[in-house]
C-alpha positions in Angstrom: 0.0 0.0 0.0 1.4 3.7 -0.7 2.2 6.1 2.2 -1.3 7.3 1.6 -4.3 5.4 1.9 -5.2 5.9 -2.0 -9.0 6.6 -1.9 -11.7 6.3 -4.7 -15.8 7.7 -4.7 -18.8 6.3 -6.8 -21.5 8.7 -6.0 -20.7 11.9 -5.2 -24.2 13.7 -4.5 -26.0 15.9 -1.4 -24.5 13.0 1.9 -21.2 12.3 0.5 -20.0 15.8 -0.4 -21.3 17.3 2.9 -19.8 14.6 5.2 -17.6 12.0 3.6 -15.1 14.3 1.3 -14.9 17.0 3.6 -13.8 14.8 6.7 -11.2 12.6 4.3 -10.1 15.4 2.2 -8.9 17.0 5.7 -6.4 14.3 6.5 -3.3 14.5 5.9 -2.5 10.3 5.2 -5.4 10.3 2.3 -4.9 10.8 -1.4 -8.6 11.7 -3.4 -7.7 10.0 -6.2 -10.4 9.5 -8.2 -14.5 10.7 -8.5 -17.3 9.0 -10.4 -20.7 10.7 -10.5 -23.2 11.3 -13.5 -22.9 14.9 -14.8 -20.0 16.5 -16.3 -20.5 20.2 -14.8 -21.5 18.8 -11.3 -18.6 16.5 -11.6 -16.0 19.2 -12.3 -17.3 21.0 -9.1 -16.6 18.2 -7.1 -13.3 17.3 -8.5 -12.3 20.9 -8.4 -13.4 21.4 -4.4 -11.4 18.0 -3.2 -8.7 17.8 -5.3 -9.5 14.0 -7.4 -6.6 13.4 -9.7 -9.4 11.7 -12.1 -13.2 12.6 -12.8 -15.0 10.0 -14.6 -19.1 9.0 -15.3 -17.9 5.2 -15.5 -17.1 3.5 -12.7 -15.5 0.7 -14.5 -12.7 3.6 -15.4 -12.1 4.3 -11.9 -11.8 0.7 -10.9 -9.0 0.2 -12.8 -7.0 2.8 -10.9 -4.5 1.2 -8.2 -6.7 2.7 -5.4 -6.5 0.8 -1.5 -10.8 1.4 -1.2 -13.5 2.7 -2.9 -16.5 4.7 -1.1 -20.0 4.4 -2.6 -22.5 6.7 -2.2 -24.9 6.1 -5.0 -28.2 5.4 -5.3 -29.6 2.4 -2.8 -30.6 0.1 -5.6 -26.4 0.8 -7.5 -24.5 -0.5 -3.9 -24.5 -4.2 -4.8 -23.2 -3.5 -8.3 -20.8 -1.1 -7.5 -19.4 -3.1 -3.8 -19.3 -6.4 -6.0 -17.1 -4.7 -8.9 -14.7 -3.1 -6.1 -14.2 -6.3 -4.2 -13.5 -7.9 -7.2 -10.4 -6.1 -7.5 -9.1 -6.0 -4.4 -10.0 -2.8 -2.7 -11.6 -2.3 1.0 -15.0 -0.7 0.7 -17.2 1.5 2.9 -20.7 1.1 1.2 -23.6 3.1 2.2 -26.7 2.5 3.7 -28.2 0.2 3.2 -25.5 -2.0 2.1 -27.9 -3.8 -0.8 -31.7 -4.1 -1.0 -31.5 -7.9 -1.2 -30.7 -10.4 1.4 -29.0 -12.7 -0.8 -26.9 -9.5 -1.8 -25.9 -8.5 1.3 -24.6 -11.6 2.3 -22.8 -12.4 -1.2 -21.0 -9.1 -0.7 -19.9 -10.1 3.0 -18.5 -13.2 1.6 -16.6 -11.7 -1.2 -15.0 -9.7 1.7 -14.0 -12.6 3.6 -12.7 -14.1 1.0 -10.6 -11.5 -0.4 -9.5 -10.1 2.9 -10.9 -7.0 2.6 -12.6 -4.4 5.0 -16.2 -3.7 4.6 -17.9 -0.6 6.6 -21.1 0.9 6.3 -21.3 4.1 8.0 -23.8 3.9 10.9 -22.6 6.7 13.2 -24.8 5.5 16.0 -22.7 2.8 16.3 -19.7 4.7 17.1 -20.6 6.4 20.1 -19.5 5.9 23.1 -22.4 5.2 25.0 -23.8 2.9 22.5 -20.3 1.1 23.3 -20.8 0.7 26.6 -24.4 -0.7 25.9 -22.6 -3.0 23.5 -19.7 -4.0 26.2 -22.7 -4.7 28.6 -24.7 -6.3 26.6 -21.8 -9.2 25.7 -21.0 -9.9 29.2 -24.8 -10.9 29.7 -26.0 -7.9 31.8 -29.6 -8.7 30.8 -28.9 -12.3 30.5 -31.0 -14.4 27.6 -32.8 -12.0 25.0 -36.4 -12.7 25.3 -38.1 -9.3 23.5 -37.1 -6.4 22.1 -38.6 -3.2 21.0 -37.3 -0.9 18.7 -38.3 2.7 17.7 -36.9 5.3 15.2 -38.5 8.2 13.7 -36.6 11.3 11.6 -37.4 14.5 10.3 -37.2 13.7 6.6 -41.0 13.9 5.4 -39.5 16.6 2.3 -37.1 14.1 1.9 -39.4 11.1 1.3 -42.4 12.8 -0.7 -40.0 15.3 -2.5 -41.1 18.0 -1.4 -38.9 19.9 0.7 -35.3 18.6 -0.1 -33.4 21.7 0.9 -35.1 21.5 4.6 -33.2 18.4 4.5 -30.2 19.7 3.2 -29.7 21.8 6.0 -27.5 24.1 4.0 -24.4 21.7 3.6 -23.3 19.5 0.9 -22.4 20.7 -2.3 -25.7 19.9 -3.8 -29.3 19.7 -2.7 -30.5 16.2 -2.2 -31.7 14.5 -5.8 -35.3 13.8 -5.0 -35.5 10.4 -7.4 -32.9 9.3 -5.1 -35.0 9.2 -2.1 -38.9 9.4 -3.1 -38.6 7.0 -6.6 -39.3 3.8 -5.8 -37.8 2.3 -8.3 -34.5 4.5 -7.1 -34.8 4.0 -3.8 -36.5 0.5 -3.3 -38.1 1.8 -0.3 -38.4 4.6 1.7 -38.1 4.9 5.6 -37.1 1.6 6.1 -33.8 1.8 3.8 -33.4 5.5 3.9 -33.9 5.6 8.0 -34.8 2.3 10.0 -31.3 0.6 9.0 -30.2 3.2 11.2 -31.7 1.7 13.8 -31.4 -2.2 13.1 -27.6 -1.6 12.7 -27.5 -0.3 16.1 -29.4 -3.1 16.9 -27.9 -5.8 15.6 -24.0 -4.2 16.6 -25.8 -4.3 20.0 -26.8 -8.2 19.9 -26.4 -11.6 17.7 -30.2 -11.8 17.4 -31.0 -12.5 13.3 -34.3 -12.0 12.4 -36.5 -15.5 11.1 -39.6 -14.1 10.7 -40.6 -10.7 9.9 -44.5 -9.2 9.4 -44.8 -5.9 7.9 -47.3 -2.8 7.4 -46.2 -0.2 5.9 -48.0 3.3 4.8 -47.4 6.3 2.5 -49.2 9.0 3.1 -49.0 11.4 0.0 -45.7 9.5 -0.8 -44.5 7.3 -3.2 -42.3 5.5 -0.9 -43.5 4.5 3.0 -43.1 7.5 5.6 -44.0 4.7 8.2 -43.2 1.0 9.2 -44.7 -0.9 12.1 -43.0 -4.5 12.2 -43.2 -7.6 14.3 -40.2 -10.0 13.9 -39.4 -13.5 15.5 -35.4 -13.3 16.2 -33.8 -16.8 15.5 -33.7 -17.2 19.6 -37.3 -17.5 19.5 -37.4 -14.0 21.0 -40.4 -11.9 19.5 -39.6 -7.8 18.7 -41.5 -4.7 17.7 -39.6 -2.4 14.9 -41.1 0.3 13.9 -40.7 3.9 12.1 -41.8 6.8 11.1 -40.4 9.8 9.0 -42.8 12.8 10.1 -41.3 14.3 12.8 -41.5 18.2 12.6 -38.1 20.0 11.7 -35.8 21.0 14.2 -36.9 18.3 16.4 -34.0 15.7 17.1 -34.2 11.8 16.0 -35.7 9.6 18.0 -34.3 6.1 18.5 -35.5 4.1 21.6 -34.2 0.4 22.2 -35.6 -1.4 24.9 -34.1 -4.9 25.4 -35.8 -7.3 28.1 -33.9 -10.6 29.3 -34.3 -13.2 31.3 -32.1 -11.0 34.2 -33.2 -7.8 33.4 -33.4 -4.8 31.1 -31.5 -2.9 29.4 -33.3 1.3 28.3 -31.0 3.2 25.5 -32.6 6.5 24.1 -30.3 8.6 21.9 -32.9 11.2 21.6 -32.7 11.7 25.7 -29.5 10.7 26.1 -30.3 7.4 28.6 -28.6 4.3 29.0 -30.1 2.2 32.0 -30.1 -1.2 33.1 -32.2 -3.4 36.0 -31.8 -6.1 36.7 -34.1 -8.6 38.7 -31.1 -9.0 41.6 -31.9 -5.1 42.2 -28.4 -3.9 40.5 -28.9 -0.8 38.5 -26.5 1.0 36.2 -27.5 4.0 35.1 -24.8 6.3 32.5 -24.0 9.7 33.0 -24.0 10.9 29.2 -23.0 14.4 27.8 -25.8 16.6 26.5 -25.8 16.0 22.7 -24.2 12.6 22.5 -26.9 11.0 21.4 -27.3 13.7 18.5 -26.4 11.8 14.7 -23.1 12.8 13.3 -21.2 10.4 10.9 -17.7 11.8 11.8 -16.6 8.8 13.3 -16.6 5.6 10.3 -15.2 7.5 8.0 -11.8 7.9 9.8 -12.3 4.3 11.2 -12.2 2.9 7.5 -8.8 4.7 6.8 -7.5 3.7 10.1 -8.7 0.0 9.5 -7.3 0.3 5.5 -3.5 1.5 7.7 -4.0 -1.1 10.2 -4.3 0.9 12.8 -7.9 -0.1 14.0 -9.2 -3.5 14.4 -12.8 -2.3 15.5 -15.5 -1.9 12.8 -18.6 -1.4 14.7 -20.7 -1.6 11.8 -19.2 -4.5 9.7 -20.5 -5.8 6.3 -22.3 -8.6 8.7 -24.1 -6.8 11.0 -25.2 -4.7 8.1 -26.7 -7.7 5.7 -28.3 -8.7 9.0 -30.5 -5.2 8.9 -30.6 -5.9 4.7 -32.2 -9.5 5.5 -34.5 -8.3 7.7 -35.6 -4.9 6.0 -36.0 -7.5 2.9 -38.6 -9.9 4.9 -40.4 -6.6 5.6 -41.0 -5.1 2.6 -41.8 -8.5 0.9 -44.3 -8.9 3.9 -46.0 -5.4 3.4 -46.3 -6.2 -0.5 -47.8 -9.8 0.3 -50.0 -9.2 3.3 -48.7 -12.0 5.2 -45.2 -13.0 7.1 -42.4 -13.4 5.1 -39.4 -15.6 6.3 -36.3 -14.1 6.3 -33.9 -15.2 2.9 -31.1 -17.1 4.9 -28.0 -17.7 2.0 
């Protein structure tokens, strides 16, 4: 590997150019070598604010450059097809969420990664933060003993995003471009809409947090003046047997924080993590309590952290990926289930590979 960690993008729109670039382009060990996005004038602006050597519309041109990883930020329904062509030669990826729309994708990309010995990320921030690592640490050494239910809520303030109406409320002012409404409210852009553009969020905290794996999953879903679902309500059977309640919703007026609430009941107790509230709690049934101080504004979203992390891990310097190609295609599997349920009207089992 060169001194630098040589770094490629596919997809270059609104989320990559308003976190990703500007947090790599600001360190010193990484080389932008190369950008592929449609659009010759908007790719010229990019190239021309970070600095890529090379500017191409095909990604197969950028693939052939001796790069170390690729980034992809495309569209949801592009990931497989661009992670598959960069594992095949050789390069450590940080994909997106979701990391595919298909179970069997998911998983076929987490092998290729194995097998090659390459990195795969997907940038859940949650993930990364240090009380959701102490909820993780906890959670391993059995604090609430044997999972037996688990309910899980996340809603966002994205309702412009998803009926494409309001994009620049979104926006928030940063990024290089306005989000491109086809890829968030056109279906067939998308393939969903709160559940891949929000509610993986949520099940990659959830499945960094635990080994539960979804078996079972039944889904309704509505879209209120949408083209794609602003709300999910999900029951799933975990492969433990243990039942859960996911659900979502992407109507929460601006300026209001995210909510994600986990709440995970064992056989020795509970565990209560709110990001919106900033809460970590556990009881157990002995009468031990543990309840974390956490800094106002920790649970806020910010993706700061993975993108570092996958340059670190590239170097060798990290060994941590808290949100690993597996415990994405776990979220992929089950998001899958659900949106195959809410088409058929009845449970869908889970697409093990």
């Amino acid at each position: 590997m060169s001194t630098k960690v040589r770094l490629g993008f596919i997809g270059a729109g609104w989320w990559a150019t308003s976190n990703h670039l500007p947090i790599l382009a600001a360190r010193n060990d990484v080389e932008l070598v190369a950008v592929c996005r449609p659009g010759r004038p908007e790719l010229a602006l990019v190239q021309e604010r970070f600095g890529f050597q090379v500017a191409t519309e095909d990604y197969h041109e950028l693939l052939e450059l001796p790069l170390d990883g690729v980034v992809i930020a495309s569209p949801h329904g592009l990931h497989y097809e661009h992670a598959k062509a960069a594992l095949a030669r050789g390069m450590h990826l940080m994909v997106e969420k979701p990391l595919a729309l298909r179970a069997s994708e998911a998983w076929e990309l987490v092998e290729l990664a194995r097998r090659n010995d390459r990195h795969l990320l997907v940038p859940y921030g949650w993930n990364y933060k240090p009380f959701i690592e102490e909820a993780q640490r906890l959670l391993s050494e059995g604090i609430v003993g044997e999972i037996e239910y688990v309910l899980l809520h996340m809603a966002s303030p994205i309702r412009g995003l998803l009926d494409g109406t309001d994009v620049e409320d979104v926006r928030g002012g940063k990024g290089l471009f306005a989000p491109d409404s086809r890829t968030w409210a056109d279906p067939a852009v998308a393939g969903g809409g709160y559940g891949h553009a929000q509610l993986t969020h949520a099940t990659g905290l959830l499945f960094f947090l635990t080994p539960l794996r979804a078996q079972r999953v039944f889904a309704e879903m509505s879209a209120p003046g949408s083209r794609v679902e602003l709300y999910d309500a999900l029951s799933v059977r975990f492969h433990n047997g243990a039942p859960g309640t996911i659900s979502g919703a992407g109507s929460v007026p601006s300026n209001n924080r995210f909510q994600v609430d986990l709440r995970i009941f064992g056989r020795e107790g509970m565990l209560l993590l709110d990001c919106e509230r900033e809460r970590l709690e556990v009881r157990r049934r002995d009468g031990r309590e543990i309840n974390l101080t956490i800094p106002p504004g920790q649970g806020d979203y910010d993706c700061d952290v993975p993108p570092n992390r996958f340059v670190e891990l590239i170097q060798g310097e990290q060994q941590r990926n808290n949100s690993s190609g597996e415990i994405a295609a776990r979220s992929v599997e089950l998001l899958d289930a659900a949106y195959r349920s809410a088409k058929s009207g009845r449970a869908e089992v889970v697409a093990y590979v």
